[in-house]
N, C-alpha and C positions, 0 to 999 in steps of 0.2 A: 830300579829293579827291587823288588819285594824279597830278599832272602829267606826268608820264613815261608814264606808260600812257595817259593822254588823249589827249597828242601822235603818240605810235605808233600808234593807232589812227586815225587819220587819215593820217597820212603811209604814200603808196604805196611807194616804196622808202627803207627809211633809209639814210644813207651811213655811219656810223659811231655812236658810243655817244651817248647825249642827254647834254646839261650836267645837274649837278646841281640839282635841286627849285627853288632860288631861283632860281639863277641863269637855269632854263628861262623862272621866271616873269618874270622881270625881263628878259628876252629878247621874250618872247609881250607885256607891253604896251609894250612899244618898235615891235612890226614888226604888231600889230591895231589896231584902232581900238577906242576903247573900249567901244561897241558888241559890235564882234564878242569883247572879250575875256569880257565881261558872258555874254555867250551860251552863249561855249567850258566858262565854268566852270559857268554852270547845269545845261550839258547834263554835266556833269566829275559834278555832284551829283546827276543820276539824275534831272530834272527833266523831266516831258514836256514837246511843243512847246507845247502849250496855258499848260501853268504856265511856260514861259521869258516868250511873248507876257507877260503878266500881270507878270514879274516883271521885265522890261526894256521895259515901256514899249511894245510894239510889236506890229504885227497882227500875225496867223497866217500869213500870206502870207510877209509879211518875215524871221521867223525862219529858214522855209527858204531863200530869198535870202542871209540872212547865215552858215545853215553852209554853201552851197553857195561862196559868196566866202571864207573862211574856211578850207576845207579845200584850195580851188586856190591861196589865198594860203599855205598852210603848205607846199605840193609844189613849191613854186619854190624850184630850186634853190640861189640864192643864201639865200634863209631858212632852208634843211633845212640847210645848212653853220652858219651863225650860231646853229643850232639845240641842232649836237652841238659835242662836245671838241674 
């Protein structure tokens, strides 16, 4: 899975260039829950909502709850700066 492209894809405006691969990832479970990190990378590995539910433990319902929490926790601002260089 491409972290840098997972994260862009999400985030509405970038403000500058993303951290490098680890260092994104080591960024993303500091500021998710691990929950939502679980999710971010399922959905990273082409997983539909049905196989994430399955593969994190949790209803159908809640997977959309958590990329919806997820993608407005990633556009706040103070995270989208921690995010890049």
């Amino acid at each position: 899975m491409n972290y840098r492209k997972e994260v862009r894809s999400l985030i509405e405006k970038l403000v500058g260039d993303l951290k490098e691969e680890e260092a994104l990832i080591e960024t993303l479970k500091r500021k998710l829950t691990k929950k939502e990190f679980k999710v971010f990378v399922a959905q990273g590995n082409g997983l539909s909502k049905e196989d994430i539910a399955k593969e994190v433990r949790i209803e159908l319902d809640r997977v959309e709850e958590v990329l919806k929490a997820l993608k407005k926790k990633i556009n706040q601002e103070k995270i989208k700066k921690e995010l890049c260089e």
